[in-house]
C-alpha positions in Angstrom: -44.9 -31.2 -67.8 -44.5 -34.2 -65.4 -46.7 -36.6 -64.1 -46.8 -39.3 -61.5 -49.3 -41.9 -61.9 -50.7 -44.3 -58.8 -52.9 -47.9 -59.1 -54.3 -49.2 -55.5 -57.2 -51.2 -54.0 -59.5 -49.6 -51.6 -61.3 -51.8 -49.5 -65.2 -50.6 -50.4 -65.6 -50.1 -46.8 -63.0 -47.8 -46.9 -64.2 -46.1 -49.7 -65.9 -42.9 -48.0 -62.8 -42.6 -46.2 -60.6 -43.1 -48.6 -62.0 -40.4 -50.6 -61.9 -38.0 -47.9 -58.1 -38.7 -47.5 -57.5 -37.7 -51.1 -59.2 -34.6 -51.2 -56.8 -34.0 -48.4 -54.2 -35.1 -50.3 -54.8 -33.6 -53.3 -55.1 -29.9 -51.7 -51.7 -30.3 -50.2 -50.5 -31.6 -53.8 -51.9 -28.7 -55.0 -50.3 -26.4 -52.5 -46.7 -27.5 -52.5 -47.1 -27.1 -56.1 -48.6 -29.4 -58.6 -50.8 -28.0 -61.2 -53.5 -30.9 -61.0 -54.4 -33.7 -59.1 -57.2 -36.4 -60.3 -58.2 -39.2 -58.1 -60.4 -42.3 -60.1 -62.6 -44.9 -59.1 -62.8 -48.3 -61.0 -66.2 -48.2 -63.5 -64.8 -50.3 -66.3 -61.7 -52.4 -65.5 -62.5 -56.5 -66.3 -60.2 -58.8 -64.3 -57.7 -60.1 -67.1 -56.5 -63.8 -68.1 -53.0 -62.1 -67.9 -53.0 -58.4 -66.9 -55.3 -56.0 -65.5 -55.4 -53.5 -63.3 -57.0 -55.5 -60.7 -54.4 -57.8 -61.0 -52.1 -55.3 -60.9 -52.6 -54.3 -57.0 -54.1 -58.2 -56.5 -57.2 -56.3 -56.1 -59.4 -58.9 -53.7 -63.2 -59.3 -54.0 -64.1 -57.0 -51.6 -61.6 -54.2 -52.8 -62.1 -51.5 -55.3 -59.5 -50.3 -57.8 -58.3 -46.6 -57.5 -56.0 -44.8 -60.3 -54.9 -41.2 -60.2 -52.4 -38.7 -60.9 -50.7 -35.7 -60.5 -49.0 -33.1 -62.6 -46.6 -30.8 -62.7 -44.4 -28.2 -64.7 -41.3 -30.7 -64.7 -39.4 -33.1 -63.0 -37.6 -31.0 -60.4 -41.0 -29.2 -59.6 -42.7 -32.5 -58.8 -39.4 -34.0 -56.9 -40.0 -30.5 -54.8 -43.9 -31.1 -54.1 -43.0 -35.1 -53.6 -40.2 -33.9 -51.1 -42.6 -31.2 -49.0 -45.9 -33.4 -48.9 -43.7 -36.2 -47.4 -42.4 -34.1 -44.7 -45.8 -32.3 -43.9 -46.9 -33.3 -40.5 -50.2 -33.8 -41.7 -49.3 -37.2 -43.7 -48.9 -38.3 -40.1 -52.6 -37.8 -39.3 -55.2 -40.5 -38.3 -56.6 -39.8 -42.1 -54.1 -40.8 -43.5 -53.4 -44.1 -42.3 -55.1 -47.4 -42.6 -57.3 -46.5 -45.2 -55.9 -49.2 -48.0 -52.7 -51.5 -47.9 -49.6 -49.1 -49.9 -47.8 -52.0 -50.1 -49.6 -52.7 -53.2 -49.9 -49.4 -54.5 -48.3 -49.2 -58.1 -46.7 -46.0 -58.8 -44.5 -43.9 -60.9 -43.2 -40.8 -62.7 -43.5 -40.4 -66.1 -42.3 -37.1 -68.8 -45.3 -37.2 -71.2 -44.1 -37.2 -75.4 -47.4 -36.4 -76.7 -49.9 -33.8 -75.0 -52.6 -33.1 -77.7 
């Protein structure tokens, strides 16, 4: 298994939107290949003295905190589905833009050592 993870602020204004963008996003995830996709809204994430996720994505006061991830059978599978989803015209669309600021969108790919 392989699994990217992604941290962002969504302006709460944004939120409805937002959330109808991921659905979108997570059925084309789904159908270039991943086996899940999981999107997160912030319910218990205190601002930390040092680290946080708010801090993280310098989450404002008017933003809300959004993790989620995908996964898939392995590295080359996701590095397929990341490659396809990119090109897909539809990642141009009005839905997809303007939504929340990717410049502070954390993300990453990870290969899991413990699934229990």
């Amino acid at each position: 298994m392989y699994v990217d993870g992604f941290v962002l602020a969504v302006p709460k204004q944004n939120l409805d939107a937002y959330k109808n963008m991921a659905k979108a996003a997570g059925d084309m995830w789904k159908e270039y290949g991943a086996i899940s996709y999981v999107e997160c809204v912030a319910d218990d994430v205190p601002y930390g003295e040092v680290t946080s996720f708010p801090r993280a994505v310098q989450a404002k006061d008017d933003e809300i905190v959004v993790f989620s991830w995908a996964t898939y059978k392995d590295r080359q599978s996701r590095d397929e589905v990341m490659k396809n989803v990119m090109a897909d015209p539809r990642m141009k669309s009005e839905e997809f833009k303007h939504v929340f600021d990717g410049k502070r969108m954390i993300f990453g790919g990870f290969e899991p050592f413990i699934e229990i």
